[in-house]
N, CA, C and O of each residue as an XYZ file, in Angstrom:
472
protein
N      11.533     -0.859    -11.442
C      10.544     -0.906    -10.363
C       9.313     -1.621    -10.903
O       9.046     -1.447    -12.092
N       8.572     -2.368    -10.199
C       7.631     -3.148    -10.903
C       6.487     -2.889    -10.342
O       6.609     -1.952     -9.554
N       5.203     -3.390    -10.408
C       3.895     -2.497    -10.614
C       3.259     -2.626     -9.186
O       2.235     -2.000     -8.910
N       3.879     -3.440     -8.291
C       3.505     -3.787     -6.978
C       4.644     -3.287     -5.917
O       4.696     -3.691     -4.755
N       5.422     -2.477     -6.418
C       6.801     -1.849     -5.632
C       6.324     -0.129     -5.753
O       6.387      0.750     -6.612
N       5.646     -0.314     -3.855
C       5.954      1.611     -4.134
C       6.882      2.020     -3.435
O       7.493      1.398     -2.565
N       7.103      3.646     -3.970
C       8.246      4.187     -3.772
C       8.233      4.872     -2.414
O       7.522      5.701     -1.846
N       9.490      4.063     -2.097
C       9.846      4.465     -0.793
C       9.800      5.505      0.099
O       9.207      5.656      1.167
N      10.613      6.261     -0.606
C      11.680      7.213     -0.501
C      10.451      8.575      0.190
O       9.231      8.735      0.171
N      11.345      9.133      0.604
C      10.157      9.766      2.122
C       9.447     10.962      1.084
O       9.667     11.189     -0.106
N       8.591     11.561      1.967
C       7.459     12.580      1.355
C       6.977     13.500      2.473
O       6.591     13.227      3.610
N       7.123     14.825      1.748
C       5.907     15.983      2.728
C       4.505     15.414      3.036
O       3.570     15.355      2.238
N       4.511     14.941      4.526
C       3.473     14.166      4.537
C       2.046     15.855      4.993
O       0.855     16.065      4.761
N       2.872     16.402      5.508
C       2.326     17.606      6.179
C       2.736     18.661      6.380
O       3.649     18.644      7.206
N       2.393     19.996      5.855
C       3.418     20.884      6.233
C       2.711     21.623      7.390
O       3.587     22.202      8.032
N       1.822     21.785      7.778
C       1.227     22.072      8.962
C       1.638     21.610     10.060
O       1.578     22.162     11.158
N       1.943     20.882      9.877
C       1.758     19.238     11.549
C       3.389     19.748     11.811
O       4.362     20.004     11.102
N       3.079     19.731     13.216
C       4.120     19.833     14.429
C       4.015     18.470     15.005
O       3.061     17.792     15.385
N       5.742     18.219     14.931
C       5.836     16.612     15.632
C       4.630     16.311     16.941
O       3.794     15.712     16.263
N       4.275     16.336     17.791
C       3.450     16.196     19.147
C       4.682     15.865     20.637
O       5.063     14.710     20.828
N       5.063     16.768     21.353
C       5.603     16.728     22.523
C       5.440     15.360     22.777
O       4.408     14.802     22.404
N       6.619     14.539     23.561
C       6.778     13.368     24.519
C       5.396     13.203     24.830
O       4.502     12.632     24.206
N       5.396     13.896     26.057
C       3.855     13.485     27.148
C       2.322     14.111     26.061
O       1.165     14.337     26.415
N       2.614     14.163     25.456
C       1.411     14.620     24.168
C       1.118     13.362     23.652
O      -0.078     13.093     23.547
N       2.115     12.346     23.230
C       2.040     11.057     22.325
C       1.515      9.636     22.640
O       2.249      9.140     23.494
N       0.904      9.118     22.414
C       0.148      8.208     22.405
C       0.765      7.108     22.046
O       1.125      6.880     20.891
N       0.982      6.117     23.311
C       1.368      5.082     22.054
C       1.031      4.371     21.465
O       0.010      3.701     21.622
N       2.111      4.299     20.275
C       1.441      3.593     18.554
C       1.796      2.809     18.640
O       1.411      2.298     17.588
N       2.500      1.883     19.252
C       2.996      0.597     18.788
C       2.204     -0.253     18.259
O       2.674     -0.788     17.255
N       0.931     -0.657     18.627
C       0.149     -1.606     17.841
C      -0.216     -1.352     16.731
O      -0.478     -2.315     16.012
N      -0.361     -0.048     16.208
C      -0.815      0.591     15.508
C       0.256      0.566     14.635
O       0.044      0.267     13.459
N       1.619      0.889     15.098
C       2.930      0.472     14.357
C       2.715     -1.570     13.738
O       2.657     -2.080     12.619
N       2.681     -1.924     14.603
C       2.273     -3.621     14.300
C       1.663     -3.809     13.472
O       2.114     -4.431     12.510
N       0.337     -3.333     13.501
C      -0.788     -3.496     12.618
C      -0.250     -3.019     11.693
O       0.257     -4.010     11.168
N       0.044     -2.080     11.027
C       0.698     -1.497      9.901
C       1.862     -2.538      9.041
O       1.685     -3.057      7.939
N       3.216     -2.658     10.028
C       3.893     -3.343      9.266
C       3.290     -4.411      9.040
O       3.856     -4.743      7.998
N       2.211     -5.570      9.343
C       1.355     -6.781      9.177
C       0.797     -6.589      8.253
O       0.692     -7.544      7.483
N       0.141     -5.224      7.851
C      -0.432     -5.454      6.919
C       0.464     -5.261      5.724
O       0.182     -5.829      4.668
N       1.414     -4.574      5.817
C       2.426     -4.243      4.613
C       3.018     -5.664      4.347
O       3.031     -5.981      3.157
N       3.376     -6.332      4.992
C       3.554     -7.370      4.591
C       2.804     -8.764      3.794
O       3.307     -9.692      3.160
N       1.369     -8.430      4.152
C       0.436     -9.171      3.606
C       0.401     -8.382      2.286
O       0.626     -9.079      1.297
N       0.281     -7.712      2.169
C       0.261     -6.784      0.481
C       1.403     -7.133     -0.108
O       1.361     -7.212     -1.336
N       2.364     -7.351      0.399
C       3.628     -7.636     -0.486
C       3.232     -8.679     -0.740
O       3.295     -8.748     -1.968
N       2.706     -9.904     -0.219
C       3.093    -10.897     -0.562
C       2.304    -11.765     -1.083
O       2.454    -12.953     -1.369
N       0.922    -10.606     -1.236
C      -0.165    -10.658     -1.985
C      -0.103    -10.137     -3.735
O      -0.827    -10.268     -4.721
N       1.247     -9.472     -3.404
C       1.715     -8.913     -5.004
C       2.166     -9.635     -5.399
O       1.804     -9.854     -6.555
N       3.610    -10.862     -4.661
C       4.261    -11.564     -5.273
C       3.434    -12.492     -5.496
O       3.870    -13.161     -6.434
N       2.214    -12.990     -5.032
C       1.322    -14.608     -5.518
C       0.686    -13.697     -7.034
O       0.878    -14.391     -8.033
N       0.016    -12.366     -7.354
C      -0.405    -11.830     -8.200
C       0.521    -11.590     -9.289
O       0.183    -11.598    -10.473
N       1.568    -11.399     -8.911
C       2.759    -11.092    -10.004
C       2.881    -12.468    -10.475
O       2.848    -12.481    -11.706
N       3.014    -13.662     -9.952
C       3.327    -15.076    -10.008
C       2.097    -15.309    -11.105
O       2.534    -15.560    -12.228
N       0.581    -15.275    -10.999
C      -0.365    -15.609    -11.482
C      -0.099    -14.759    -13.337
O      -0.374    -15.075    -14.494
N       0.360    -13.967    -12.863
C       0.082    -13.009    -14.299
C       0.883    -14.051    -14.895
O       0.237    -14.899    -15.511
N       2.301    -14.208    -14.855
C       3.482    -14.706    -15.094
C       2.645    -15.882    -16.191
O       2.607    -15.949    -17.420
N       1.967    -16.811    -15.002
C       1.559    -18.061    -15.333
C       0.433    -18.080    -16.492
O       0.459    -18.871    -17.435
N      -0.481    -17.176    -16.305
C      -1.531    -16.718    -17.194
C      -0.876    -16.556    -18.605
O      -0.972    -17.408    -19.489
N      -0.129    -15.249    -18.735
C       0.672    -14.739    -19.676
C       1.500    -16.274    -20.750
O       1.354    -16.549    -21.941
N       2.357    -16.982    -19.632
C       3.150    -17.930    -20.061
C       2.525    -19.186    -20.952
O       2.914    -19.621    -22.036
N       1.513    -19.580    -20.184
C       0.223    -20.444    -20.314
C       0.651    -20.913    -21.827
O       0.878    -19.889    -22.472
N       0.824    -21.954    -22.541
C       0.762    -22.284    -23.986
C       0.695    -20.855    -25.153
O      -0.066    -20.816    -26.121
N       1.706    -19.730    -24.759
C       1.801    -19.157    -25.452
C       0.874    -18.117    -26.237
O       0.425    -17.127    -25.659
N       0.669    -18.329    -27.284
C      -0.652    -17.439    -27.989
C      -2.184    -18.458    -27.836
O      -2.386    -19.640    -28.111
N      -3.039    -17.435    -27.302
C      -4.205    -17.785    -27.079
C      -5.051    -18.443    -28.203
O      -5.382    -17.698    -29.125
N      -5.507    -19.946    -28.257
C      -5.956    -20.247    -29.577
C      -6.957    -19.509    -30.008
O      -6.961    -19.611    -31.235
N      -7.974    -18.683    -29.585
C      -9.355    -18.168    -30.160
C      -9.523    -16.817    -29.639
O      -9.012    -16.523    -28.558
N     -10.214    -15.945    -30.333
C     -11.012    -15.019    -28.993
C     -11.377    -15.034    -27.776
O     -11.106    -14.295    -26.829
N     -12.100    -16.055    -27.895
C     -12.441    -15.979    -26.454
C     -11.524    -16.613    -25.240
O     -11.850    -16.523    -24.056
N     -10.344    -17.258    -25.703
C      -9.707    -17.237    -24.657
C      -8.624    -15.890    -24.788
O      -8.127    -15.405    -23.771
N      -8.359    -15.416    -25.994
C      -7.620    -13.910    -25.764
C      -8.268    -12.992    -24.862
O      -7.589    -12.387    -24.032
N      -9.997    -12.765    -24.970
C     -10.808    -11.935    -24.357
C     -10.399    -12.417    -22.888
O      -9.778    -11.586    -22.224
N     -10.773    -14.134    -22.067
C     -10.421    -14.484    -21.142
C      -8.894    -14.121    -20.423
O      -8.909    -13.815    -19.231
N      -7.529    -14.158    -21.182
C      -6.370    -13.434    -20.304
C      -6.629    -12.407    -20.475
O      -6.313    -12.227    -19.298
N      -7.087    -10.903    -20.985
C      -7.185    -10.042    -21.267
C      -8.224     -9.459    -19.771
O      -7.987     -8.440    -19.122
N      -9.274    -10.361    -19.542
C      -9.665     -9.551    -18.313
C      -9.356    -10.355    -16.754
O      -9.768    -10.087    -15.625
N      -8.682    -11.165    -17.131
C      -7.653    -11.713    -16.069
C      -6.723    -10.809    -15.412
O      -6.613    -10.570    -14.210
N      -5.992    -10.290    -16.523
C      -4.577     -9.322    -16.779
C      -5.580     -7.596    -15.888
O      -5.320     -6.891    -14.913
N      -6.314     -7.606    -16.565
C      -7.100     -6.070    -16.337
C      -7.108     -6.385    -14.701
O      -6.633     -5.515    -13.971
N      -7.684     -7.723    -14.048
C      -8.870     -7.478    -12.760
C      -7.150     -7.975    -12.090
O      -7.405     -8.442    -10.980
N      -6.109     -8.028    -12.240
C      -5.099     -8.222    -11.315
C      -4.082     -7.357    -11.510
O      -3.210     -7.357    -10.640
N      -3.930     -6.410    -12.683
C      -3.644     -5.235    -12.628
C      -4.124     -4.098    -11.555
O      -3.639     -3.213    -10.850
N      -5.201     -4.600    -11.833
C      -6.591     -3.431    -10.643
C      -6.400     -3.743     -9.375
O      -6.513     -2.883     -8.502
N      -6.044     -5.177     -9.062
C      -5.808     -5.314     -7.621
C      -4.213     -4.794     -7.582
O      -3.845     -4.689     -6.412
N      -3.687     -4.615     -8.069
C      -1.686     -4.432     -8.301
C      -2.133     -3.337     -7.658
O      -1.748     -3.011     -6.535
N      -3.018     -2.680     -8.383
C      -2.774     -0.697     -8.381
C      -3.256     -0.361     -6.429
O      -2.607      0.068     -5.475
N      -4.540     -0.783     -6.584
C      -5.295     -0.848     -5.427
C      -3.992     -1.087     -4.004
O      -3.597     -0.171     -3.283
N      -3.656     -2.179     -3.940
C      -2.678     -2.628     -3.091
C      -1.033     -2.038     -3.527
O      -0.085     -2.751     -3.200
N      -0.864     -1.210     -3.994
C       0.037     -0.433     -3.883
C       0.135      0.963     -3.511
O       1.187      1.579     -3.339
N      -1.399      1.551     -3.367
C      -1.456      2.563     -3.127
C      -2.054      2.440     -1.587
O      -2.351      3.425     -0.912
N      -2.149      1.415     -1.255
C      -2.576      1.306      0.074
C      -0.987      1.145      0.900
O      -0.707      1.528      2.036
N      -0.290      0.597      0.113
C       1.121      0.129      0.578
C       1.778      2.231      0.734
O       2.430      2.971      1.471
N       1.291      2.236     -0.055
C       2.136      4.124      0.107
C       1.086      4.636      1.240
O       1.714      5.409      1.964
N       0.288      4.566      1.506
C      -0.691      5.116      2.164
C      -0.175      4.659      3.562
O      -0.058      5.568      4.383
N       0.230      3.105      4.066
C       1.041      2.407      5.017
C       2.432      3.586      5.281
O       2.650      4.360      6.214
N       3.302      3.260      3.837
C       4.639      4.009      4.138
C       4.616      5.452      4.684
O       5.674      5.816      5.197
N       3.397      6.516      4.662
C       2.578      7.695      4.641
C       2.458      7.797      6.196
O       2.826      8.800      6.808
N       1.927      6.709      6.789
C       1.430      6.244      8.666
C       2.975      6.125      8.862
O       3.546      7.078      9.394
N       3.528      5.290      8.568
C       4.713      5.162      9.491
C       6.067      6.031      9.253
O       7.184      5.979      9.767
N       5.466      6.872      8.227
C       6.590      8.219      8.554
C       6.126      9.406      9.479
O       6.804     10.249     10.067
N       4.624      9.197      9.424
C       4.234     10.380     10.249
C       4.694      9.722     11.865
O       5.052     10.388     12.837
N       4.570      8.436     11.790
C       4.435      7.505     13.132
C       6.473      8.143     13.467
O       6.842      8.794     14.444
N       7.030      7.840     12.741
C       8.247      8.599     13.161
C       8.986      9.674     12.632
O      10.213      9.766     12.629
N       8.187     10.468     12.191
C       7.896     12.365     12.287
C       7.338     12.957     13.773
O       7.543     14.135     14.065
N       6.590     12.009     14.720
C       6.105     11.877     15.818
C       4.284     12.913     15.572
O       3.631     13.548     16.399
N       4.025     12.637     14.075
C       3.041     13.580     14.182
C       1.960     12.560     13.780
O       0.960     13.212     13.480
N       1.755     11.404     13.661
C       0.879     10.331     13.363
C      -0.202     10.744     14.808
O       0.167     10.885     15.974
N      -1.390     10.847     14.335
C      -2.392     10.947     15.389
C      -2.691     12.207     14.904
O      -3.922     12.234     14.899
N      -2.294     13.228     14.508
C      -2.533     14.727     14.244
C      -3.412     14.764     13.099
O      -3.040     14.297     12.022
N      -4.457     15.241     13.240
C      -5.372     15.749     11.904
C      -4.298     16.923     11.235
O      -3.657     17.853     11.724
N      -4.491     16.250      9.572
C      -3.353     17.184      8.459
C      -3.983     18.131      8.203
O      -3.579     18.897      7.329
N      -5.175     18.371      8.889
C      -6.168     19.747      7.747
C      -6.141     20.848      9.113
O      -5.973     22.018      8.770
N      -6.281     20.620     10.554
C      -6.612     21.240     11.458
C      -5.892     21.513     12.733
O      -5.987     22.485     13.483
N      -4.652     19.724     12.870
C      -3.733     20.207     13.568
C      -3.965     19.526     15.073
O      -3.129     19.324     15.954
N      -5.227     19.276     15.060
C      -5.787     18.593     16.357
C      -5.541     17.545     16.261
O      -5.398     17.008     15.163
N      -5.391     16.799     17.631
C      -5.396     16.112     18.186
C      -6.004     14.666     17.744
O      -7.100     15.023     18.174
N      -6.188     13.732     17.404
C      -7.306     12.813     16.843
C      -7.592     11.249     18.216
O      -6.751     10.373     18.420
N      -8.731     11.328     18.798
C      -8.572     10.073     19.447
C      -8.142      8.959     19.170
O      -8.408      8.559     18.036
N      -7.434      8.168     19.964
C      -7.388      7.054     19.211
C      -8.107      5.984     18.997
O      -7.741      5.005     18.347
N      -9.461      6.177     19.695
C     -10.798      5.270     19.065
C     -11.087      5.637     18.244
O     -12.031      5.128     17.639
């Protein structure tokens, strides 16, 4: 699994939350849209970042001096940081669209209510 791949595989998003009745539910579809759009821009914001490291890393091999070791070194750090960042937003995505078909997306996890959708 690589550093921009989160894990799928489903999760207790809530143990409180009751799916929401038919005529209770709101629909998400855009909200479904918006979601997979953005999951997709993160992916493919990992693969140009994964690509860059690659190239950085590959670059003429060993760095001639310090200061270009220091230079990949906080290259590597500030696109690591974006890796992490945009993968946990990507679980946070996979998180919406299980609740979105758990039918409990819209439900506050702490209280159970209802949440507008403005």
């Amino acid at each position: 699994m690589g550093i921009f791949d989160a894990n799928l595989t489903s999760m207790d998003i809530s143990k409180n939350s009751k799916p929401l009745a038919p005529a209770e539910r709101v629909d998400y579809s855009k909200y479904y849209d918006l979601l997979m759009k953005r999951r997709a821009e993160l992916l493919n914001l990992g693969q140009r970042d994964r690509q860059e490291l690659q190239e950085q890393q590959g670059a003429g091999g060993t760095p001639g001096d310090m200061a270009d070791s220091s230079v990949t070194d906080i290259s590597t750090d500030y696109f690591l940081t974006l890796a992490d960042r945009d993968r946990q937003e990507i679980i946070e995505i996979r998180d919406a669209l299980e609740r979105l078909h758990k039918g409990t997306y819209g439900l506050c996890e702490n209280c159970n209510e209802l949440i507008p959708a403005k």
